[in-house]
Structure formats: C-alpha cells, structure tokens
N, C-alpha and C positions, 0 to 999 in steps of 0.2 A: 552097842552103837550101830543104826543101818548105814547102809552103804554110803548114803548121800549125808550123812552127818562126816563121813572121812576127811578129814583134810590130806594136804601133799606128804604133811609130814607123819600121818599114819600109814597111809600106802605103802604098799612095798615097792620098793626101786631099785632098779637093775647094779647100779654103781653112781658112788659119791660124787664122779664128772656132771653125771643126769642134773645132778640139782641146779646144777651153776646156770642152765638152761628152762629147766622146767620149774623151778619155783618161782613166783613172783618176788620172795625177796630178791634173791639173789641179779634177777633180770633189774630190777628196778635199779638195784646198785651200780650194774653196768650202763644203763642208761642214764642215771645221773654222772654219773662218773663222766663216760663222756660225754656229757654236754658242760659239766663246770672245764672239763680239762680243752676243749674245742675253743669254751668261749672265754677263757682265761688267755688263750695262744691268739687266739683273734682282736682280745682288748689290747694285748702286748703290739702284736703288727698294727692293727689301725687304729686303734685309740679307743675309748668309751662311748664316745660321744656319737663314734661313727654307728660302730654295731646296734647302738640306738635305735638308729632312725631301720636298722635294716631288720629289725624284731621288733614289732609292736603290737599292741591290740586296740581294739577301738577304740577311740579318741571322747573328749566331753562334749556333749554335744545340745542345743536346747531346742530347738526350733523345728530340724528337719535329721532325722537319724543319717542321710547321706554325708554330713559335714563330719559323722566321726571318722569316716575312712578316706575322708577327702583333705590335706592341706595343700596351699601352693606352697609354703614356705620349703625353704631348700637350707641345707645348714653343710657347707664343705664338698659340696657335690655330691650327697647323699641323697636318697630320695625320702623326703618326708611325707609322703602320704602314707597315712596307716598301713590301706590298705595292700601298697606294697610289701610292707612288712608281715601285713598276716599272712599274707599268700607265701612269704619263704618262712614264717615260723611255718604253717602247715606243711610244707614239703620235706623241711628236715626233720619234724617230728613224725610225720607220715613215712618217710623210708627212716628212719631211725625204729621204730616199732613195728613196723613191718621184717626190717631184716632180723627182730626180735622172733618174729610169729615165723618166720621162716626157718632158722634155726631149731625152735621148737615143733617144726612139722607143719606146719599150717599153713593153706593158702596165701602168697603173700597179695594176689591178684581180688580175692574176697575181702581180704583186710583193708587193703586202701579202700576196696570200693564200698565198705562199711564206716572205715574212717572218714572220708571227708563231711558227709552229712554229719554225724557226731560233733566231728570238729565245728561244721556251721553252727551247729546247736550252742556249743559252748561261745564261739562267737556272739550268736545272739542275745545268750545272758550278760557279755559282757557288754554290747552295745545298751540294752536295757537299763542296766547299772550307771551308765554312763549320761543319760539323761539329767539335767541343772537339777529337776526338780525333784525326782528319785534318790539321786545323789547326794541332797539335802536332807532328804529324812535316814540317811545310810543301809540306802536297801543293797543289799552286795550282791555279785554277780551270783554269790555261791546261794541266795536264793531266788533267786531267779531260774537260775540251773533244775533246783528244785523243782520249783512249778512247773516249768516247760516239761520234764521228765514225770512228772505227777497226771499232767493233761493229755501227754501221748500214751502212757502205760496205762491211763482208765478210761482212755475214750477208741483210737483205733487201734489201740499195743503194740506192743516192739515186735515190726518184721522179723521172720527170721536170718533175712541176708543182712538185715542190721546183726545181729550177733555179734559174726566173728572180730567186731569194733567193740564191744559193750565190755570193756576189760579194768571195771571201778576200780578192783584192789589196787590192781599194778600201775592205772594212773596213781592212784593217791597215793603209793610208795614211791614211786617213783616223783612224784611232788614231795613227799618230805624230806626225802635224799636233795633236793635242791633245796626245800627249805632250812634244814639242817645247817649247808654250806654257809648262810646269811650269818647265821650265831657266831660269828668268827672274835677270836680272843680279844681283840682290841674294842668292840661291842662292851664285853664285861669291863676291860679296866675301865674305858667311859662309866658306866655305870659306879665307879666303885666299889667298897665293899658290901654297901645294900645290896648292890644289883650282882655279885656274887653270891651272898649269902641266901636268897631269893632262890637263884637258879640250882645252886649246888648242895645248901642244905635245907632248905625249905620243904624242896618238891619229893628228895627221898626221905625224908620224915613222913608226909605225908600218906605218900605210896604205903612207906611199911606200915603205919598206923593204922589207915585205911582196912588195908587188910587184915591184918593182923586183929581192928576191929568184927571185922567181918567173918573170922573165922571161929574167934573165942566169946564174941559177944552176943552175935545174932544167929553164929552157928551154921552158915550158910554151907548148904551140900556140896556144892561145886567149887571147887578151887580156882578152876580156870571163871566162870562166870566173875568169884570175888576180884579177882586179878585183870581182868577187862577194867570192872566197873571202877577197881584202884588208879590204875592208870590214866581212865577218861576223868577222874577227878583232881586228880594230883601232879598232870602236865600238860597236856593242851585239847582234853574235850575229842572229838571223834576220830581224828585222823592219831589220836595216840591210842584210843581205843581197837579202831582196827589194824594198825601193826602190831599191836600186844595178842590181841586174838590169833592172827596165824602163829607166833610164839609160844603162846602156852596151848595152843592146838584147841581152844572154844568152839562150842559151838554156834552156828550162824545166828539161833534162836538168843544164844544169847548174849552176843556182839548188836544183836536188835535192842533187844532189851535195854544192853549197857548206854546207848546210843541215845534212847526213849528216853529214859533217866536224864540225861546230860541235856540232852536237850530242853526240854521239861524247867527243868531248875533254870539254866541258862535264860532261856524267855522272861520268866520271873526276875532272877535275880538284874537284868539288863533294866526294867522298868523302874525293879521298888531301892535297888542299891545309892542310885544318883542322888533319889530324895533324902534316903536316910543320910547319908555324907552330909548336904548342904541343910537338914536337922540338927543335925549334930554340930557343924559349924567345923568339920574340919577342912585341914589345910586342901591346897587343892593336889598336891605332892603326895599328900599320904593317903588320900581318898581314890588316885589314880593306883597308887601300890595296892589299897586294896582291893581294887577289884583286879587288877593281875592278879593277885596273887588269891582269889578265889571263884571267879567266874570261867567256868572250865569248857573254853572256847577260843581258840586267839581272834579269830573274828570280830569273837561277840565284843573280846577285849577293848580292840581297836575301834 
C-alpha cells in the first residue's frame, strides 16, 4: 500500500490522546455532541419554537430567490427572517470547527476564511432546492450541492486557500452523529414491531449476507471493499458507506467504487420501483416499506 492509500488508522501515532483530536471520527463526535447537548439546554431555557426561528436555512420560495431569506412575520419576539438565522447557524458552526482545526494544529484564521464561501455554497444549493417549482419535482439540495461542486472543480478548480475548508468526511460524520440523534427510541415504538424488525433485524441480515455473499460466492479479494459496498446496501446508501470505510481502513478507490454502485442502482431503482408497486396493485403501506427497506439512499427514500 503507497503512502497516499494510508489512512489515520494505519499511520503511526504518537499516543491514544492524538486520536481523540486528529481523527475525523472522533472530532465529529465531539462536535455532534455538542451541538445536540447546546441545543437540548437551549430548547429547555427558551422553548422550540424560539431556537427556530434563530437557526434556519432558506426558506420556499417561487418568484424571486430574495423572499427565501426575507420574512416579516415575527413569532414571540424572535426574529423570523431566514437570513438572520443563517448568519448565526454560520457563526456557531464556523467557530465551532474552527476551534476543531485549531486544536488539531491548523490555521484557525485560513479556516473561517475558507469556510464561509463553502458555507455560501451550501447555502446556495439550499436556496435552489427551495424553489416551488424544483421542489416539485424533489430535486434536493444534496444535488444541487453536487452540481455546483461538479461545475467549479471542472471549469476554474478548487483554489488552494479554499482547502483548508474542504473537510467532506468530517462534515458528513459529523451530520450523521446529528442524524443518528433523530432515531430516538419512541420513533421505533411509533413504528411498532414492523418498524423495529426493519431496523434491527432486517438491516443486519442483510449486512452479513451481503457479505458473507461477497466473500464465498463472488470471491471478492478485498475484504474491506466487500464491507464498504455491505453497508452502502444494507443501511443507508453513501453516508453509511463512507463511515464504514474509515472503519475497516478502505481504500479511497474503493469507497468510490462502493459509492458508483449505490448510486447507479439508486437512480434506477427510484424510476422503475413506483411503477412496478402500482403494477402490481399493492397496498400503498407496503410499497412505501419496500422501498425503505431496499433503495439504499435515505434521500432517495424520502
């Protein structure tokens, strides 16, 4: 394996403290952490409704993109324009990963100033998203995001002083650790025991079969590759993909790969699953279950 194939957890490290800093799991953990425990203390003092209006992203909008970050409406003396809210989501998420980069050594002063552009960026996939008529056909921000990042990496490319902002994994860990938090136990009883049996025996059947497939049937050399592509099929599609790859220590080539695949199938099965359902004439309950319980995307899910 060259150099640039290493991950963190092949590298050698000074002592077991380092990790809790320099790996992107571990950072991600403390950063979800505290923003559920911040805004858990925050819902408790001022209520839900308020924190609302003081964390938002752009609004729906049809006519003129300025109306998503524009409202007059006021709800308890809060301020309901969007765009108040994006600007303090950006400031606690901008020194909150900033004092992340600091601790790990890194400019904290190159990082905001990498960050906020970023952060526009993803603003602007959200605004995009957010148009009546886009909205309609459920184009989601997360492709959007895509595009935008497609059109500057193949026409002027990523500045260098963008860098020290460009930190995919550890967002997207650090979104699952929030996303995670949402699954909360009373979720499943709602669901009953389908929607236990779903989550809890469904998905590691799958996983081991998956694999287990993969190893004795098709023979596949890499362990870690079959173990990427188990996971993106068997729990939610890429964001399970790439946490499993820093885990079992994958290569990037083939967290791509596993990615390719998922996506691939995902496109397809999004198109021709709806028809076949309402061919078939089932219920509309159990044609929703199956596509949870096979399109390996929560996106695509939704």
């Amino acid at each position: 394996m060259t150099q640039d194939h290493k991950t963190a957890y092949e590298t050698p490290r000074e002592s077991f403290f380092q990790d809790f800093l320099k790996l992107d799991d571990w950072c991600a953990i403390w950063c979800g952490g505290f923003l559920l425990t911040t805004s858990l203390l925050l819902v408790y003092i001022f209520g839900a409704d308020t924190l609302k209006h003081y964390l938002a992203t752009p609004a729906k909008w049809r006519d003129s993109p300025l109306a998503a970050f524009y409202d007059g409406n006021t709800n308890g003396g809060a301020p309901a324009t969007p765009l108040i809210g994006i600007v303090i989501a950006a400031c606690v998420l901008g020194g909150l990963f900033a004092l992340i980069q600091t601790l790990r050594g890194a400019n904290p002063l190159k990082y905001i100033a990498a960050f906020i552009p970023v952060f526009l960026l993803a603003t602007l996939a959200y605004l995009l998203a957010g148009q009546e008529f886009i909205r309609s056909q459920n184009l989601e921000y997360a492709l959007w995001a895509l595009l935008v990042g497609l059109i500057i990496s193949n026409t002027v490319g990523t500045p260098n002083w963008l860098r020290p902002a460009i930190l995919t994994e550890f967002y997207i860990k650090t979104g699952l650790v929030l996303l995670g938090a949402e699954v909360l136990m009373n979720r499943l009883v709602a669901l009953g025991l389908p929607g236990i049996g779903v989550a809890w025996v469904v998905t590691p059947i799958v996983l081991i079969t998956t694999y287990w497939f993969g190893q004795r049937v098709l023979r596949m050399e890499s362990r870690s590759l079959n173990m990427v592509i188990s996971a993106d099929m068997s729990v939610c599609g890429v964001s399970a993909a790439i946490a499993t790859e820093a885990a079992c220590r994958a290569k990037k080539e083939e967290l791509s790969l596993a990615i390719s695949l998922s996506l691939t199938f995902t496109v397809v099965m999004m198109a021709v699953m709806p028809m076949v359902i309402r061919a078939m004439g089932l219920n509309e309950y159990v044609g929703g279950a199956w596509l949870g319980g096979t399109i390996d995307s929560t996106g695509a899910v939704a």
